[in-house]
C-alpha positions in Angstrom: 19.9 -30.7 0.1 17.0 -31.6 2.6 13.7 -30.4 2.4 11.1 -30.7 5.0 7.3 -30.2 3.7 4.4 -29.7 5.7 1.2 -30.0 4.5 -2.2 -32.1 5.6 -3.7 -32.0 2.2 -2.4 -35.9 1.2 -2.9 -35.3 -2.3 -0.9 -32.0 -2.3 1.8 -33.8 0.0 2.6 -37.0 -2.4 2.0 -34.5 -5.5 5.0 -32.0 -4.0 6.9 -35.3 -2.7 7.0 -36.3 -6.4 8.3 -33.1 -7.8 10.7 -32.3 -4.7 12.0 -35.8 -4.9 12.0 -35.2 -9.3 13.9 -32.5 -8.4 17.1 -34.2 -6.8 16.4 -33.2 -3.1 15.8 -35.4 0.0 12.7 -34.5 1.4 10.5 -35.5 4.6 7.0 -34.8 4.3 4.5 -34.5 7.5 1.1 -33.0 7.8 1.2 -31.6 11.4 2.6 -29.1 13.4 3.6 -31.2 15.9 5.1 -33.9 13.5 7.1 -31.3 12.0 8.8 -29.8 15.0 10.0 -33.1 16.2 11.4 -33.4 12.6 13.2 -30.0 13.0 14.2 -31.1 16.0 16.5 -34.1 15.0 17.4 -32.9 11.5 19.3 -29.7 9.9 17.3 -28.9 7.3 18.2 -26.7 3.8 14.7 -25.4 3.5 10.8 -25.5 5.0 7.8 -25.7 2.8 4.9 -24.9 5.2 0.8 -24.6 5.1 -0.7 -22.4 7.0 -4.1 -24.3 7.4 -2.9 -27.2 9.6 -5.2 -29.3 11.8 -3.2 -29.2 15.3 -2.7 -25.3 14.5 -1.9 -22.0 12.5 1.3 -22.6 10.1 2.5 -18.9 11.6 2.9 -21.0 15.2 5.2 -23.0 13.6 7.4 -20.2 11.8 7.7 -18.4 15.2 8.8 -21.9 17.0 11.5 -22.2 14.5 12.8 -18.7 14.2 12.2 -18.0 18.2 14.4 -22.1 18.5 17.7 -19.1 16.4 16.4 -21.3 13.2 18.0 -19.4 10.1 16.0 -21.9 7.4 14.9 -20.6 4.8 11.1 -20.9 4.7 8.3 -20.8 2.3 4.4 -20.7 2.4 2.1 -22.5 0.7 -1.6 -21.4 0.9 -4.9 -20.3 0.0 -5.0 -17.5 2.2 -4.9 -15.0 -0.6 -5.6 -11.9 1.4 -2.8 -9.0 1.9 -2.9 -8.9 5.9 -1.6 -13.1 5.4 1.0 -12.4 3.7 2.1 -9.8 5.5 1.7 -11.4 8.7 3.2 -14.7 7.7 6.5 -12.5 6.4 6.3 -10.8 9.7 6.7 -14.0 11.6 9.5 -15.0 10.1 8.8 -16.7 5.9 11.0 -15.9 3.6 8.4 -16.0 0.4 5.0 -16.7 -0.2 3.1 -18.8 -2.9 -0.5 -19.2 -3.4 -2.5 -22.3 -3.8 -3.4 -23.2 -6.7 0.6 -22.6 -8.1 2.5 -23.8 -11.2 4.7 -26.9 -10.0 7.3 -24.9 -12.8 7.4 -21.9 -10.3 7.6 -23.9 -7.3 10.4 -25.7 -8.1 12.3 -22.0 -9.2 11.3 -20.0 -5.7 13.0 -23.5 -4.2 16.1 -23.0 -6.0 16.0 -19.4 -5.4 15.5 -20.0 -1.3 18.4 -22.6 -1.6 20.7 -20.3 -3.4 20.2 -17.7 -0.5 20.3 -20.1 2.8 24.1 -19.5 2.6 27.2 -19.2 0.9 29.0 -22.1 2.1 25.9 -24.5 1.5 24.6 -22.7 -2.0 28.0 -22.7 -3.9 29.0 -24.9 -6.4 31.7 -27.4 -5.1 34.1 -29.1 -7.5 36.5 -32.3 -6.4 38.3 -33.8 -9.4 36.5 -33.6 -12.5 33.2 -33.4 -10.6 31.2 -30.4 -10.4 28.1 -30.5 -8.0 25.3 -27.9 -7.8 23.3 -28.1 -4.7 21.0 -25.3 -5.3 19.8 -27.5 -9.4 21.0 -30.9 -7.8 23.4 -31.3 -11.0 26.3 -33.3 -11.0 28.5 -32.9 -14.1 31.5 -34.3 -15.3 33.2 -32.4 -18.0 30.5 -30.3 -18.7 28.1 -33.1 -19.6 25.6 -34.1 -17.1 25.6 -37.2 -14.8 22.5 -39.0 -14.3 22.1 -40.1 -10.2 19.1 -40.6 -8.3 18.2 -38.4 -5.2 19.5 -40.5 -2.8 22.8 -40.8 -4.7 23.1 -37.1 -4.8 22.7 -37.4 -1.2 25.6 -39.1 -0.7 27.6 -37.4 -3.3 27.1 -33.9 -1.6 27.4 -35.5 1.9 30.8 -37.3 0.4 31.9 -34.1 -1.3 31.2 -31.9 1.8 33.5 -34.0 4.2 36.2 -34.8 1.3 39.1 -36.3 2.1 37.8 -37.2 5.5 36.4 -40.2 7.1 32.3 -40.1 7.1 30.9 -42.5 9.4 28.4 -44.9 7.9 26.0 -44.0 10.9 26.3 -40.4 9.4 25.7 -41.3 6.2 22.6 -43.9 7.5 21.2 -40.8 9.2 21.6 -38.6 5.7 20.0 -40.6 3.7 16.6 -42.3 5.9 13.8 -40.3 5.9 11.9 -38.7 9.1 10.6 -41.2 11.1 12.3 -44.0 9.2 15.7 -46.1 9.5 17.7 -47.5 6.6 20.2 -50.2 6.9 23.5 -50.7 7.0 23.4 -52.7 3.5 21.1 -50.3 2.0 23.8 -47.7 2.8 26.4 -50.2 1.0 24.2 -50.3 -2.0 23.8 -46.4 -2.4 27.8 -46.8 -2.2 27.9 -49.3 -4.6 25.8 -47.6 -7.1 27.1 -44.0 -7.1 30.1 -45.6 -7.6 29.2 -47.6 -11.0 28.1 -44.0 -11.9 30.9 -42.2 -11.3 33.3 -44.8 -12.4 32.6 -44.9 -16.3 32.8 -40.6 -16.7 36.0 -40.6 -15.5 35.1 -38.2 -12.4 39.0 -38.2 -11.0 37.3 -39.1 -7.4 37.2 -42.5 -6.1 35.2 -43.5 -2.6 37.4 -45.9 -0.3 35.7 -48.3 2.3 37.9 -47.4 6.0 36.7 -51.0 7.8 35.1 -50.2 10.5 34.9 -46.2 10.4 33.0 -45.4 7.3 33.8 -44.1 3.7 36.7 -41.5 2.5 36.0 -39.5 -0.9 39.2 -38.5 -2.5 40.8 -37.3 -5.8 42.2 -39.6 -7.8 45.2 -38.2 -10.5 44.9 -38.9 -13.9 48.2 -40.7 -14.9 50.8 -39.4 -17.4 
């Protein structure tokens, strides 16, 4: 799951950052209107976290752009605007909930999960492969019932892996999954995240193993447990 955030307040931004990122998602953080349509622009994104009080413009702008660009994303407000006619309007133009400022980080995190579980079937559902389970909505990743500890950018990969399974993902796919807005990541930081996830998966016993195709990219399949 990707999240895009967009907020000018840079205390509130590195303060969400921390508990989106705490959270298991991916998440690219701006603080302008214009910053974040480019970012919608280049990226698909799971869910929008926006502020109404920007400096280059009215959050609402920003809601009509994306729902007027056929934008389905799921999108919630953060503000102080506390009055009834804000709310109302910002539903009107297209937000999916609303959350006033000052908010428990607690209930945050929960109307995220909730706005993930309903920006689709096909992305919200559980997905097992092997032994694996995978929650995209919590960002779990179990084995057997019992939890498997990864880091956000290893759960990246996992869903991106486990989404494409049994197919060839190119590492320039995977390079652009797992950088942030405005950011490139390397080839050999890609090779690390590989490396890693699998020294985490190895040791549980998932039943999945992640080939290297030379030259193409990497191939997520089941493994059977032998006899």
């Amino acid at each position: 799951m990707r999240l895009l955030l967009v907020e000018d307040s840079v205390r509130l931004r590195d303060l969400l950052t921390e508990r989106i990122r705490g959270a298991g998602w991916m998440l690219d953080a701006v603080g302008t209107i214009a910053a974040a349509t480019e970012a919608s622009r280049s990226i698909l994104y799971d869910l929008v976290l926006i502020d109404l009080g920007l400096p280059d413009g009215d959050g609402k702008s920003l809601i009509r752009s994306l729902r007027a660009q056929g934008s389905s994303v799921p999108i919630l407000v953060l503000t102080a605007r506390g009055s009834i006619d804000d709310r109302v309007d910002a539903l009107d133009c297209g937000a999916d909930d609303f959350l006033m400022k000052p908010f428990n980080h607690i209930e945050f995190l929960a109307r995220c999960r909730a706005l993930l579980r309903r920006s689709g079937p096909h992305r919200a559902e559980r997905i097992e492969f092997g032994r694996l389970e995978f929650d995209p909505a919590s960002g779990s990743v179990r084995v057997g019932g019992s939890i498997v500890p990864v880091s956000p950018r290893e759960r990246s990969l996992l869903e991106l892996l486990l989404r494409h399974a049994d197919r060839v993902v190119p590492k320039e796919r995977i390079e652009i999954a797992l950088s942030a807005f405005g950011e490139e990541i390397s080839t050999n930081a890609v090779e690390l995240a590989i490396s890693r996830l699998r020294k985490r998966l190895e040791p549980v016993e998932a039943g999945i193993a992640i080939e290297t195709v030379r030259g193409a990219g990497y191939l997520l399949r089941e493994v059977k447990a032998h006899a």
